[in-house]
VOBA-1610 file (N, C-alpha, C; in pm, whole numbers, padded with zeros to 5 digits, always signed):
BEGIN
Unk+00988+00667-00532Unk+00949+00757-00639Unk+01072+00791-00721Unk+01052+00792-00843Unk+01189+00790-00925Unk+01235+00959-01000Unk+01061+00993-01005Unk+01092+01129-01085Unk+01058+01135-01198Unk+00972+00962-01266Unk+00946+00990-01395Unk+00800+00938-01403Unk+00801+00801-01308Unk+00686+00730-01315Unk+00579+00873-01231Unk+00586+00906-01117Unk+00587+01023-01046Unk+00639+01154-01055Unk+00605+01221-01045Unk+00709+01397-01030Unk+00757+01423-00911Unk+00821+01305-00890Unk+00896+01339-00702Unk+00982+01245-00720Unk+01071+01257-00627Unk+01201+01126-00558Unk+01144+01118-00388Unk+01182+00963-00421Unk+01201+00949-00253Unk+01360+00871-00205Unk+01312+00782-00082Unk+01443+00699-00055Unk+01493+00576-00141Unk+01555+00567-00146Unk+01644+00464-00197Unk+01640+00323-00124Unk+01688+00223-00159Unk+01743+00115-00104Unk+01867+00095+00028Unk+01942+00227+00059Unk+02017+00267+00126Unk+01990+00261+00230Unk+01844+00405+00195Unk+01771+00397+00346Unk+01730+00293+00410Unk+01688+00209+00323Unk+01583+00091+00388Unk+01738-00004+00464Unk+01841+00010+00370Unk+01979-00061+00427Unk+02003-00033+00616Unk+02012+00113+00597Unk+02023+00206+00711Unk+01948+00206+00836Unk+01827+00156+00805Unk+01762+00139+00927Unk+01702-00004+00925Unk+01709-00066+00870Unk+01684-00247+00876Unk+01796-00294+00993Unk+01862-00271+01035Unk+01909-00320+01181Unk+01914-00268+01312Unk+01770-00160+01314Unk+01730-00098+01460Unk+01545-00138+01447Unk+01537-00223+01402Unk+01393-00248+01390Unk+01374-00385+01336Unk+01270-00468+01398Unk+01201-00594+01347Unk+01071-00582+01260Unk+01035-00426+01243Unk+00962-00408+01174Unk+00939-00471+01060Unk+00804-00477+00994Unk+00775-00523+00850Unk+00771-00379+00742Unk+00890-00434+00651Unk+00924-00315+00573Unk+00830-00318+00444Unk+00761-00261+00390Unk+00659-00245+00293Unk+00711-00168+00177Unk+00760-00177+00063Unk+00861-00058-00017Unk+00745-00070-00132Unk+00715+00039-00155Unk+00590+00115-00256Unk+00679+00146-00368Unk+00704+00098-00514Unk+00810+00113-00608Unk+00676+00222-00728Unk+00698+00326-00653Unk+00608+00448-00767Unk+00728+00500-00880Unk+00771+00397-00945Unk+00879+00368-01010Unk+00812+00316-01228Unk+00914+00385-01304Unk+00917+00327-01431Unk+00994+00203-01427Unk+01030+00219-01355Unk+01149+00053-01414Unk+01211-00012-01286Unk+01099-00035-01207Unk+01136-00103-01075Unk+01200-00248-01077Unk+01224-00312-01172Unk+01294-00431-01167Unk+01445-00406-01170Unk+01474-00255-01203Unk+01640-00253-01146Unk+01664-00265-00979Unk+01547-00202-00932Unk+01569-00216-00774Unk+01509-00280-00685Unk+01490-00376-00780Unk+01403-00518-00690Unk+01504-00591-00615Unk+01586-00622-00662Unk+01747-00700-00561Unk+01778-00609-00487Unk+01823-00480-00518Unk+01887-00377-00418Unk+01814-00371-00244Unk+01642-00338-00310Unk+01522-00340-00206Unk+01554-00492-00113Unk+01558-00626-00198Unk+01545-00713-00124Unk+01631-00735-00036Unk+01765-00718-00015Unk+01922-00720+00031Unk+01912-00603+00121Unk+01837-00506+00076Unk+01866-00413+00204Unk+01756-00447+00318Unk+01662-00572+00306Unk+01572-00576+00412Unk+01421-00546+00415Unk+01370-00552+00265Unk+01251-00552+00282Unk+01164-00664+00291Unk+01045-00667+00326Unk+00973-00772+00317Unk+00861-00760+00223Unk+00804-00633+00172Unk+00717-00704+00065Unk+00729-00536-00032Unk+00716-00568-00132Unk+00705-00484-00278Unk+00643-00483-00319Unk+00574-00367-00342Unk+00457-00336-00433Unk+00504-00251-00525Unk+00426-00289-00680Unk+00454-00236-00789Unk+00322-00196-00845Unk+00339-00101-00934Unk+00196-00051-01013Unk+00125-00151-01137Unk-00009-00147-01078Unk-00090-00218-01240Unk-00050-00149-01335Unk-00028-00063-01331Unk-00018+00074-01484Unk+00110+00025-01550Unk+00222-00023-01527Unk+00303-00131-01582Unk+00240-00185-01672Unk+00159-00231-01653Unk+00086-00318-01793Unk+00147-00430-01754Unk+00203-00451-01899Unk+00298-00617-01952Unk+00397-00621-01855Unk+00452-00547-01789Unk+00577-00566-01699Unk+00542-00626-01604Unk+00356-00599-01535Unk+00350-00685-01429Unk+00383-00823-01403Unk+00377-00924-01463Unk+00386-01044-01453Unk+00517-01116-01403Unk+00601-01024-01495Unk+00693-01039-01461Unk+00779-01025-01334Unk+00734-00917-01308Unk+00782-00833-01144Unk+00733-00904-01054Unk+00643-00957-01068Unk+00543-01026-00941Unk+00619-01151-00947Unk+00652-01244-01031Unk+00753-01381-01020Unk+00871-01319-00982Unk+00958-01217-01018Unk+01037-01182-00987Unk+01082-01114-00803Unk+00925-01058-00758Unk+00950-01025-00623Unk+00967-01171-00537Unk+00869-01277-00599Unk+00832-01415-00507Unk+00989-01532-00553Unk+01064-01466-00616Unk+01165-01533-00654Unk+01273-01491-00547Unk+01270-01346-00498Unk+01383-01290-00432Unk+01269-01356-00232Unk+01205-01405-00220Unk+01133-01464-00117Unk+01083-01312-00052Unk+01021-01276-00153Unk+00937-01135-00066Unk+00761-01102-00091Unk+00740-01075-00017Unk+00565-01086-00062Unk+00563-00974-00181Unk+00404-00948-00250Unk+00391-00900-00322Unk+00292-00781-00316Unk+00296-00732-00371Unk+00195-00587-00410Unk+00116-00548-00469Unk+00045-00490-00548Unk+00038-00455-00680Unk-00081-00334-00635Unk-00021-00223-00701Unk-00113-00096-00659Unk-00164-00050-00792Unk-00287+00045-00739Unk-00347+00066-00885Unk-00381+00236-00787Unk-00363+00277-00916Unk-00358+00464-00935Unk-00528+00480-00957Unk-00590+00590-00893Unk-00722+00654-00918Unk-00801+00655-01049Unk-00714+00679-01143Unk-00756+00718-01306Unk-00768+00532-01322Unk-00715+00451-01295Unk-00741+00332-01321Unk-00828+00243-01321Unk-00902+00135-01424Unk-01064+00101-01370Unk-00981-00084-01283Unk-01075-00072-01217Unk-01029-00178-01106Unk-01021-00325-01196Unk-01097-00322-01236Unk-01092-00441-01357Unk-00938-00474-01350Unk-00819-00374-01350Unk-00706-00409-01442Unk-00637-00476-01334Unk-00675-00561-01201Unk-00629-00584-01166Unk-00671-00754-01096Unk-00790-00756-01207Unk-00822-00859-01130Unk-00769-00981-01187Unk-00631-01014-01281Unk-00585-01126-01292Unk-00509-01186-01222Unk-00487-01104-01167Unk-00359-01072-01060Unk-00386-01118-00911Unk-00509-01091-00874Unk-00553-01109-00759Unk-00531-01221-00676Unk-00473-01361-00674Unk-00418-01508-00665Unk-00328-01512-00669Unk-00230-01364-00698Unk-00070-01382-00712Unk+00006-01273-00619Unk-00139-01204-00554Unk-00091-01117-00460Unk-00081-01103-00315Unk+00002-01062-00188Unk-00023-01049-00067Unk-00085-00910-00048Unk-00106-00837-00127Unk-00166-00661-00118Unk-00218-00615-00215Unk-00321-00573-00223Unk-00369-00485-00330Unk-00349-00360-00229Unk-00314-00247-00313Unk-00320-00092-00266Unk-00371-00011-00360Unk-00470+00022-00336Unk-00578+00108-00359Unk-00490+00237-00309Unk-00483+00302-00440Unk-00444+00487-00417Unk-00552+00506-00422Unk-00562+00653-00306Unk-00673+00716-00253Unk-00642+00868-00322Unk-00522+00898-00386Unk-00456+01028-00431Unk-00387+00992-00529Unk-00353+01099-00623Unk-00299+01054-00742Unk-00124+01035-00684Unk-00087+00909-00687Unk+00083+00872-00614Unk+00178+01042-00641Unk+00235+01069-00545Unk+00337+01136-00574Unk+00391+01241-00502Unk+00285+01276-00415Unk+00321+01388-00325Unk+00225+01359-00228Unk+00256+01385-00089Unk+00155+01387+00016Unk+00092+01482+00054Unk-00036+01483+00123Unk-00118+01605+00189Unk-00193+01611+00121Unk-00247+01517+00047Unk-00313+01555-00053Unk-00465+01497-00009Unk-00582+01554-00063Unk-00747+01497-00025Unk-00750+01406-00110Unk-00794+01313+00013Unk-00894+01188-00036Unk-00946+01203-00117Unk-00958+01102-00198Unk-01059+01103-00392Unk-01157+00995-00347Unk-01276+01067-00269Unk-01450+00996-00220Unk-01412+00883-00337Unk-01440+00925-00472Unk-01477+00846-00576Unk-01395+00706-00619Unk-01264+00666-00537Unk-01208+00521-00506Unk-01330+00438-00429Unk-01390+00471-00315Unk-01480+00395-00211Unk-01543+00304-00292Unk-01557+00264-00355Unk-01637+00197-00468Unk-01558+00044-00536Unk-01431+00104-00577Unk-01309+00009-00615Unk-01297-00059-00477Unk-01260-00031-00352Unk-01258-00104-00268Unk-01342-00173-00235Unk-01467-00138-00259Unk-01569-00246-00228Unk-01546-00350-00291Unk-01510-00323-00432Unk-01506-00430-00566Unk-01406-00480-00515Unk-01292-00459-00490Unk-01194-00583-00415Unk-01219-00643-00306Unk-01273-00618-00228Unk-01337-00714-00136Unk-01462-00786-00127Unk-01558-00755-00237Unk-01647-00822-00318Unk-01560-00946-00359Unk-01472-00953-00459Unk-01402-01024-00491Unk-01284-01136-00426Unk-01248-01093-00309Unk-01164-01145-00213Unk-01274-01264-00140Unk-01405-01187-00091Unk-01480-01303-00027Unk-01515-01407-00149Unk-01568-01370-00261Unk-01632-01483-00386Unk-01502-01526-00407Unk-01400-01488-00399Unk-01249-01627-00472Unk-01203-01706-00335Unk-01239-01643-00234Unk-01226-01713-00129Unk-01026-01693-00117Unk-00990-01540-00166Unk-00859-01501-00121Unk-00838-01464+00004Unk-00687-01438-00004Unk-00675-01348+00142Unk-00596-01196+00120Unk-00579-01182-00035Unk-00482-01089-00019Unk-00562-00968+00096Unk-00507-00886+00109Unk-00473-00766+00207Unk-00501-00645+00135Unk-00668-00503+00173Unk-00674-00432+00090Unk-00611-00317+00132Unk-00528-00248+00080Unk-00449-00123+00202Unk-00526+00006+00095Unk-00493+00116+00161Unk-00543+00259+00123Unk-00446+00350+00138Unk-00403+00451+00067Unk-00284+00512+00085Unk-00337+00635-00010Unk-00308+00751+00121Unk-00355+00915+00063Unk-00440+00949+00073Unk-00406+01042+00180Unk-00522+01168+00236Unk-00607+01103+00337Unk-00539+00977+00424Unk-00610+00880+00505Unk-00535+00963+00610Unk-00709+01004+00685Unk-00684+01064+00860Unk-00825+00926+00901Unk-00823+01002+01053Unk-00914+00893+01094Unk-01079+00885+01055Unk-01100+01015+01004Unk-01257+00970+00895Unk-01253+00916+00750Unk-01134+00907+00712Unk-01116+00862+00600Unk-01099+00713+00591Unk-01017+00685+00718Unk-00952+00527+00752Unk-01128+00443+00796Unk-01188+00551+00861Unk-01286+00460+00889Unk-01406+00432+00765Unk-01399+00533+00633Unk-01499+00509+00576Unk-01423+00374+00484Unk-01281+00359+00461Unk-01243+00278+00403Unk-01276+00147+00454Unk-01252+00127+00585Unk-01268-00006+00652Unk-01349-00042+00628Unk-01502+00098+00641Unk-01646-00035+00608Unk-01656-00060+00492Unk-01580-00030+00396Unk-01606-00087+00294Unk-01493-00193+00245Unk-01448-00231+00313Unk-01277-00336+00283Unk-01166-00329+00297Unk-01128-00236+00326Unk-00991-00169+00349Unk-00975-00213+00478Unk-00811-00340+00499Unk-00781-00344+00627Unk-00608-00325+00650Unk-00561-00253+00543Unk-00413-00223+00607Unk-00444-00053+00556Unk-00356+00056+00631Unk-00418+00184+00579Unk-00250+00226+00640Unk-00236+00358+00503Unk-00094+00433+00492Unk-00124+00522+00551Unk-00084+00601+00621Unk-00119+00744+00698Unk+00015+00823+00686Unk+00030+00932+00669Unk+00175+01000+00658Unk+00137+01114+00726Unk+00067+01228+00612Unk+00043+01358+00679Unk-00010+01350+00814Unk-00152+01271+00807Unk-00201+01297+00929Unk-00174+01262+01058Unk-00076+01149+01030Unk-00009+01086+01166Unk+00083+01174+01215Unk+00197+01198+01110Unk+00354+01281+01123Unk+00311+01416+01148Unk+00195+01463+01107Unk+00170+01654+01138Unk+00108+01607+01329Unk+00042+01507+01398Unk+00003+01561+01513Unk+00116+01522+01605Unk+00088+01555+01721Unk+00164+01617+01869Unk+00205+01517+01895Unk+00150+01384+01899Unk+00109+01216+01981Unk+00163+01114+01883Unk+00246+01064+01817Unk+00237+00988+01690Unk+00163+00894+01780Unk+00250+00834+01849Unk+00214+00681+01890Unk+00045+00657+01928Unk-00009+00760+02026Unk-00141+00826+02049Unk-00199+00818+01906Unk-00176+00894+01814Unk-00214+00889+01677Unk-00258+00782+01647Unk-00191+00684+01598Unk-00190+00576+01531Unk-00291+00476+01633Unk-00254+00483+01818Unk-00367+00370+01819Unk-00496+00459+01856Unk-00546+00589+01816Unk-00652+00612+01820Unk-00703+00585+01677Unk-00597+00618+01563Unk-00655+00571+01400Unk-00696+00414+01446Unk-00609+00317+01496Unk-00642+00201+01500Unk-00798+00141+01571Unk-00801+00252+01701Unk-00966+00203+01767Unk-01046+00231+01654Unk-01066+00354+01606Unk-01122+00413+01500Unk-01188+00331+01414Unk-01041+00241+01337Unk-01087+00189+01219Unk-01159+00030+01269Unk-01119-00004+01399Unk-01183-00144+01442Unk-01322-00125+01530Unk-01360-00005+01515Unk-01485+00015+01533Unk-01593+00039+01431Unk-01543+00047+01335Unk-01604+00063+01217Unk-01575-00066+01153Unk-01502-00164+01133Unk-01497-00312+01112Unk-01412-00367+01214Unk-01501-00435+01317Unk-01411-00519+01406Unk-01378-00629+01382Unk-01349-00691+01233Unk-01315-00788+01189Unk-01117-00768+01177Unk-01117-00602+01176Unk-01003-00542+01185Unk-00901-00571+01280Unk-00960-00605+01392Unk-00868-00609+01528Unk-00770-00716+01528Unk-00662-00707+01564Unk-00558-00621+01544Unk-00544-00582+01392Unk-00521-00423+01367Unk-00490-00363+01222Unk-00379-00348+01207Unk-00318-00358+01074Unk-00192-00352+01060Unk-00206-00158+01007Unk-00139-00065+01077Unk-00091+00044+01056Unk+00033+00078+01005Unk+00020+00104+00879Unk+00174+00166+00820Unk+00179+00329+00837Unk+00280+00383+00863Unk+00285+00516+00872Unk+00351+00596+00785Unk+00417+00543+00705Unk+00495+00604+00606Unk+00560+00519+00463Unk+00612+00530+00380Unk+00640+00424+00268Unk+00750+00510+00174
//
């Protein structure tokens, strides 16, 4: 988060520097950024593996997306609530993730917006008829009734922050979100769980 594209800051490229050699983890860097092509090299060098950037870019997308698959990193492309899903479907053949915001990007804790459930369907409507594979993730205000209404409708990678990081159990947390959501699509099993971004 930069502070302009968003009304918040987050971590830097530093961080991701900083802890990329106590983990084999898959690093996911969410660029809720105006001008994320300054820190597309920085991100890649410090250890990420895939970048996601906003549809709301417009004309910049095209670019960013050759530019992430140039630095050998998967791709992203997230689309904000106020956005009609349409704006993303050229894109869809050039991506490893669509991310569906569930909250307007920028701050966490925030309630689920019911009125996305719909867009996700439409991307996975679309994923089975092109015969893709990208990956539909959900991010904001996802606890485990939220993760599960997403799944039945397409959603199979899901961001969790508040609700994971506020309980007692993380680890408990996360693989009860995980039974959760592969009971509600057991096409899910094994889910990929991100916990933070």
């Amino acid at each position: 988060m930069d502070g302009h594209f968003v009304p918040n800051i987050s971590f830097g490229p530093q961080v991701v520097k900083a802890i990329r050699p106590f983990t084999k983890l898959f690093f996911d860097i969410h660029l809720m950024c105006s001008k994320p092509e300054v820190l597309l090299e920085a991100f890649a060098k410090a250890g990420a593996d895939e970048m996601i950037v906003h549809i709301e870019l417009a004309h910049q997308v095209p670019s960013l997306i050759k530019k992430i698959r140039s630095l050998g990193k998967k791709v992203g492309l997230a689309i904000s609530p106020p956005t009609r899903i349409n704006a993303v479907q050229g894109f869809l053949d050039q991506i490893d993730l669509l991310l569906v915001m569930t909250v307007n990007p920028g701050f966490g804790g925030q309630e689920f917006i019911q009125e996305i459930l719909p867009k996700l369907q439409k991307a996975a409507t679309w994923r089975r008829e092109r015969k893709l594979s990208y990956r539909i993730g959900v991010d904001g205000g996802i606890d485990n009734e939220t993760a599960a209404e997403c799944a039945r409708v397409g959603a199979d990678t899901f961001v969790a922050g508040t609700s994971l990081f506020g309980a007692r159990n993380l680890k408990g947390s996360i693989a009860k979100m995980r039974d959760i959501v592969t009971k509600a699509d057991p096409r899910l099993a094994p889910v990929d769980a991100s916990v933070a971004h």
